[in-house]
C-alpha positions in Angstrom: 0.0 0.0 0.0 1.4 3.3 -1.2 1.7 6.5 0.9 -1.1 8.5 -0.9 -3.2 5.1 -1.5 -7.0 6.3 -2.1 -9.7 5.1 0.2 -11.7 1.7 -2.1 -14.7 4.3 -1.2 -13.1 6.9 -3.6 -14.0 7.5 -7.8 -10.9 7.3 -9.3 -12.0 9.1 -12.1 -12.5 11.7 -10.1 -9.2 11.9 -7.7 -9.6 16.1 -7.4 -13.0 15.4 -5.5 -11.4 12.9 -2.5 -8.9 14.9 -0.3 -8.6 11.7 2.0 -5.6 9.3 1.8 -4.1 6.0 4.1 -1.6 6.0 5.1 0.2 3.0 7.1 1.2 3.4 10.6 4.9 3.2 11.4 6.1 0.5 13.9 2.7 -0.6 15.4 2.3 -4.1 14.2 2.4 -6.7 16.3 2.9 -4.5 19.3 1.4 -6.1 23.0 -1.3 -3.5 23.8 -0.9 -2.8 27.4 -4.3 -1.8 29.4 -3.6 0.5 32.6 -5.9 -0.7 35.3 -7.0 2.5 37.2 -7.9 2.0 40.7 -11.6 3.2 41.9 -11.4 7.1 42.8 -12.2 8.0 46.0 -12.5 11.3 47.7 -9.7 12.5 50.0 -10.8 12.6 53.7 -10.5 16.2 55.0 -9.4 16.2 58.2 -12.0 18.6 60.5 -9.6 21.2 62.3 -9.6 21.1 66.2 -11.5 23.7 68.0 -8.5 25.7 68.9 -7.8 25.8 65.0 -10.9 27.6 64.4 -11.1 29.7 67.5 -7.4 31.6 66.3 -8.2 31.2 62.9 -12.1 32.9 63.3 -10.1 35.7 65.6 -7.3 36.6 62.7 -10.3 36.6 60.2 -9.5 33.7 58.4 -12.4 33.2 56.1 -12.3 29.9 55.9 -12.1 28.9 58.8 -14.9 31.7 59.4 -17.0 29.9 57.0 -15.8 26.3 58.1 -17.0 27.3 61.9 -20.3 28.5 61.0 -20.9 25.2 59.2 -20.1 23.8 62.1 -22.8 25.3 64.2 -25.1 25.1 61.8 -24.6 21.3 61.7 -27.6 19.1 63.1 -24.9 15.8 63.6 -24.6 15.2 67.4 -21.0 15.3 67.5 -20.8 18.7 66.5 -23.0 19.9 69.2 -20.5 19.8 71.9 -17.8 20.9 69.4 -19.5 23.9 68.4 -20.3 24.5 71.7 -17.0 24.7 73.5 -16.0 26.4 70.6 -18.7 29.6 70.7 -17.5 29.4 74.8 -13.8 30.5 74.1 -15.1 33.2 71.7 -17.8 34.7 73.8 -15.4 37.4 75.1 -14.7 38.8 71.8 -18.9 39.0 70.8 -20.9 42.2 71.5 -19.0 44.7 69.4 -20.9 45.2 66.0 -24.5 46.5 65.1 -26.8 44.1 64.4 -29.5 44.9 61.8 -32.4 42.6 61.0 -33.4 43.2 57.3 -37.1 42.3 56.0 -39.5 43.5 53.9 -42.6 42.1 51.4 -41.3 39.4 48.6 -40.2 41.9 45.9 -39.1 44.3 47.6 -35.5 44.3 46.7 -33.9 42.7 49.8 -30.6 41.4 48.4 -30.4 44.6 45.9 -30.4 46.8 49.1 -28.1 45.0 51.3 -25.7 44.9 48.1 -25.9 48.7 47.9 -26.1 49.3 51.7 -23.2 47.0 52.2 -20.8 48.3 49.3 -21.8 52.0 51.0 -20.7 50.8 54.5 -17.3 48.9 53.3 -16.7 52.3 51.4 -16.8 53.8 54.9 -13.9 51.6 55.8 -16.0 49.1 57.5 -16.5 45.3 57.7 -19.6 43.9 57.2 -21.2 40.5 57.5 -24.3 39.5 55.5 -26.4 36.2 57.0 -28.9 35.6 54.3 -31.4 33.4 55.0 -33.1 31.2 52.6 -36.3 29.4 52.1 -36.1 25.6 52.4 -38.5 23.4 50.3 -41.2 21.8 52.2 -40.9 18.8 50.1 -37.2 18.0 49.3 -35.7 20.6 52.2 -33.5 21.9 49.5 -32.5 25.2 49.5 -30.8 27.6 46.6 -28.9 29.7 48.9 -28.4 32.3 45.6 -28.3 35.6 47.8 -24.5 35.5 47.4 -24.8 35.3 43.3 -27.6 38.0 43.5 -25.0 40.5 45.5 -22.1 40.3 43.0 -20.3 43.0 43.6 -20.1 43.2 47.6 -19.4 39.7 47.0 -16.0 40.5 45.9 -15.6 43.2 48.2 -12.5 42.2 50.9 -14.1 43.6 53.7 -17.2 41.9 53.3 -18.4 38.3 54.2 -21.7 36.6 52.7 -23.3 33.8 54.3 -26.7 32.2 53.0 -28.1 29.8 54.7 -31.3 27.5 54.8 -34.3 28.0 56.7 -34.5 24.5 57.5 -38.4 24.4 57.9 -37.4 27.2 61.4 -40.4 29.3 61.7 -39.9 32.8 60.9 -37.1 31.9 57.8 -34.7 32.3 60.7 -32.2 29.2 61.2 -32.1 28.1 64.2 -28.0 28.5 64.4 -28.7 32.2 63.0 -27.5 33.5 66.5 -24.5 31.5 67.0 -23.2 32.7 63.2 -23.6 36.1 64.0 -21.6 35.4 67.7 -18.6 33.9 64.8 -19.3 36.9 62.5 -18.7 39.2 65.5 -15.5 37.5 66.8 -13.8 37.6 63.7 -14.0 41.6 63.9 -17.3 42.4 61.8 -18.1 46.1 62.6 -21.7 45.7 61.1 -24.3 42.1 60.9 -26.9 42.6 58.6 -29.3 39.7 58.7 -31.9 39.4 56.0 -35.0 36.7 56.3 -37.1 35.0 53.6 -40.0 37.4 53.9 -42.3 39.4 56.1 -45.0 37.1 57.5 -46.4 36.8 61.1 -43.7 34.4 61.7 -41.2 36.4 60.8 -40.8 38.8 64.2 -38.5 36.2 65.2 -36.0 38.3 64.1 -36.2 41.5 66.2 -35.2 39.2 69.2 -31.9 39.0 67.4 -30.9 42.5 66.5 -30.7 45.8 67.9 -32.0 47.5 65.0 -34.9 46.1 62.5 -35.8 47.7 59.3 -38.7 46.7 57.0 -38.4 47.4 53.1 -41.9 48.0 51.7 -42.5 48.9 47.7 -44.9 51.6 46.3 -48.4 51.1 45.1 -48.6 47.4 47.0 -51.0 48.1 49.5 -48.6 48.0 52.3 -50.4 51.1 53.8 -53.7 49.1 54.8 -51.5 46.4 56.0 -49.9 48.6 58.3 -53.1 49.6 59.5 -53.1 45.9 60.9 -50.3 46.5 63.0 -48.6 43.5 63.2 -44.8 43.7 61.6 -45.3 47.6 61.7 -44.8 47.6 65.5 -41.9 45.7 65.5 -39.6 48.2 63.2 -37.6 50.8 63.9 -37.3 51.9 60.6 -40.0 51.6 57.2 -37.9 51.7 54.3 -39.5 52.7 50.9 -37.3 51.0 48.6 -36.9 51.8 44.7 -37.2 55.5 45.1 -36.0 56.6 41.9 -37.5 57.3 38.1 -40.9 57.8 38.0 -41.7 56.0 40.7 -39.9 58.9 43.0 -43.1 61.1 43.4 -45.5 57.9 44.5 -42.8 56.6 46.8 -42.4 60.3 48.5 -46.2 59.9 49.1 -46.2 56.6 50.1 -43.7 57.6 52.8 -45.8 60.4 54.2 -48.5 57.6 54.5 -46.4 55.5 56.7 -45.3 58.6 58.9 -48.8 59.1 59.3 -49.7 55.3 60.3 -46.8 55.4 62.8 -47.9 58.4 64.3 -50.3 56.2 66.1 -48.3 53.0 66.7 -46.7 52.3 69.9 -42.5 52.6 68.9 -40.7 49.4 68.7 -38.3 51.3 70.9 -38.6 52.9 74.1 -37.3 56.7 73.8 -37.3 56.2 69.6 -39.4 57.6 67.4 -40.0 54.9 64.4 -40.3 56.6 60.9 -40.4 55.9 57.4 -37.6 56.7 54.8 -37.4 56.5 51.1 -33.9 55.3 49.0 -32.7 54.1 45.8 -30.3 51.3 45.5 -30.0 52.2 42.0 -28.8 55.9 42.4 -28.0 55.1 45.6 -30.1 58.1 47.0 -31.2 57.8 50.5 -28.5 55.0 51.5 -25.9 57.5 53.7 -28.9 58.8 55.6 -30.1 55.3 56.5 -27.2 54.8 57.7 -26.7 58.0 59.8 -30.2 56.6 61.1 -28.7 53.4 62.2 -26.0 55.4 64.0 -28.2 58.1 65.8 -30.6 54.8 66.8 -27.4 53.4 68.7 -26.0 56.5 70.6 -29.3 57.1 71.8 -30.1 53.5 72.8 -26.7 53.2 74.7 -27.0 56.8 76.3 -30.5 55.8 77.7 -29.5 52.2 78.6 -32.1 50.4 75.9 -29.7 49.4 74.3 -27.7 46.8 76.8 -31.5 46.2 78.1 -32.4 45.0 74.6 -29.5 42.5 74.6 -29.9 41.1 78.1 -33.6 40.4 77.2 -32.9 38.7 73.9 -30.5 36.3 75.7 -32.8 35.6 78.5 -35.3 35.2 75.5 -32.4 32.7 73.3 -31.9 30.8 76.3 -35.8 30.0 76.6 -35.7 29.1 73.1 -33.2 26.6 73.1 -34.7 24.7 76.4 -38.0 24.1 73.4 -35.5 23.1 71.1 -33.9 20.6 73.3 -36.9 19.3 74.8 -38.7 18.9 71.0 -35.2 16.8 70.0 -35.0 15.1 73.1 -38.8 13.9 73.4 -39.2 12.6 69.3 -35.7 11.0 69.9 -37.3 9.0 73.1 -36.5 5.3 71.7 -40.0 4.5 73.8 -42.3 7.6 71.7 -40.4 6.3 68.6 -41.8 2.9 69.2 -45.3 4.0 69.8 -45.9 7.1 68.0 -46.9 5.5 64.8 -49.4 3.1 66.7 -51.2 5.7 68.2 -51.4 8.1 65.5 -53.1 5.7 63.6 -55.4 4.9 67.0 -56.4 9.1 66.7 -56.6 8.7 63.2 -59.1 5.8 63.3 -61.0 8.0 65.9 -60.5 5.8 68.9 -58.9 7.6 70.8 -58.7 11.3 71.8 -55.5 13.5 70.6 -54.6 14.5 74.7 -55.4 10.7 75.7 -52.3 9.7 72.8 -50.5 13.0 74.0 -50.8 12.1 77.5 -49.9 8.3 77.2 -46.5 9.5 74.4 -45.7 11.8 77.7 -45.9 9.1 80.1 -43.5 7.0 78.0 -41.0 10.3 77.8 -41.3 10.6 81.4 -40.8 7.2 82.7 -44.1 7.3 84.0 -46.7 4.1 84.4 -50.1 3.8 85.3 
């Protein structure tokens, strides 16, 4: 066979329309094909870093280790619990220093667009900010997108600025249960400012303003958020109303609806003792109205430390966290009852079937939890 031998497929009356010649291979005949055997992969076992590890590492600002001890809070396996726990001990000295600021506001509203511009304005300040984004989980797989941190690109990259979402986990309120604990981290490892934005404003959602110091809800224009304030409700529980998307030609309508909300929360009780709650308009697009929510912020906190709300505010939501976690416990601790395991089944079926009362199968599952016989 010749170097430029045609193909047998080819015309060879018509050689100029065939550009494709064989050409025999040099050396290879005869030659022992030799198969590599590749072993199965398998992942490399990180090793989980001690609780000294994360403790300096959290305190020099490490992000990873930042990000590696929140996930370790956040973690439901029992032998984290005590982990994270001794851990949160050794850095309870260096918690208490930042402003905490709970972030909610109708579905729509522009949540994560605020933050992003509120945050970049704050790091242009010179300070560090930490973002806990909560997410919804699904009630039927529990999955959760966690895509606040792609929707706030920009502070995102921004050095002095750290972005954790997390899942509600089915918590009521779209707060996570571990919410507090991260911010405890978030405040070790020298953030000036926590800004803590939920899934949503709901009746569940006050959860949150037993968290922060300050609580601001972002309303929109035109969505009949007026009459709902008229139901009280979330509107009692802010110290600030924050007309969001103030700009274009929606400027004028959201200057009104402002002057609606001053006039609601004339009548409302303030969230605050010795603070006067009021509403505000800003743009995160011109970013009009962001420095003076900020001055707010700041005003809100000399006053509140000058008058002693302030301190007050944070012993009661830690009387308040410690209460919480006692449900917690006792919830995990009773459904984990090997005893209420066994029977719970049997006589959910029993109140099912109607045969016997829902407080006569409570009261017989308590007896079980309780060591208790008749």
């Amino acid at each position: 066979m010749s170097m430029d031998q045609r193909p047998e497929w080819s015309d060879p009356n018509k050689p100029d329309q065939c550009s494709s010649f064989i050409r025999k291979g040099d050396g290879q005949e005869n030659q022992p094909v030799s198969i590599q055997k590749y072993s199965r992969f398998q992942k490399q076992k990180s090793t989980e870093p001690t609780v000294q590890e994360l403790y300096e590492g959290v305190l020099k600002g490490d992000r990873s280790l930042l990000a590696r001890a929140i996930t370790l809070v956040e973690s439901n396996a029992e032998r984290h619990f005590q982990k994270s726990q001794q851990l949160l001990q050794l850095l309870l000295p260096h918690t208490g220093k930042a402003i905490r600021v709970g972030i909610t506001g109708v579905p729509g509203a522009g949540k994560s667009t605020f933050i992003e511009a509120f945050g970049t304005y704050l790091c242009g300040l010179g300070l560090r900010i930490a973002v806990l984004a909560i997410d919804p989980s699904s009630s039927i797989s529990g999955g959760s997108i966690l895509g606040d941190k792609t929707r706030m690109e920009q502070l995102a990259r921004n050095p002095h600025a750290f972005i954790r979402p997390s899942p509600t986990a089915g918590k009521l309120g779209g707060v996570h249960r571990k919410t507090r604990e991260a911010m405890l981290i978030c405040e070790a490892a020298g953030f000036d400012v926590i800004l803590i934005e939920t899934v949503g404003v709901g009746q569940s959602e006050v959860i949150i303003r037993d968290m922060v110091d300050f609580f601001m809800l972002l309303v929109l224009t035109g969505a009949g958020d007026e009459l709902q304030g008229m139901k009280k409700g979330i509107m009692e529980l802010a110290d600030a109303i924050i007309v969001h998307k103030a700009d274009g030609d929606n400027k004028l309508i959201a200057e009104k609806t402002k002057r609606e909300y001053n006039r609601i929360l004339h009548f409302l009780q303030p969230a605050t003792r010795g603070w006067q709650t009021k509403a505000y308009t800003c743009s995160s697009l011109t970013k009009e109205g962001i420095g003076d929510i900020w001055k707010v912020i700041r005003t809100f906190e000399q006053k509140g430390k000058a008058s002693g709300v302030f301190e007050e505010r944070r012993k009661s939501q830690s009387r308040e966290w410690m209460y919480s976690m006692i449900t917690d416990h006792l919830h995990y601790q009773f459904y984990q009852h090997p005893d209420v395991k066994n029977q719970l089944p049997k006589l959910e079926n029993e109140v099912i079937a109607g045969d016997i009362t829902v407080a006569t199968a409570v009261e017989k599952l308590f007896q079980l939890f309780l060591d208790r016989k008749n």
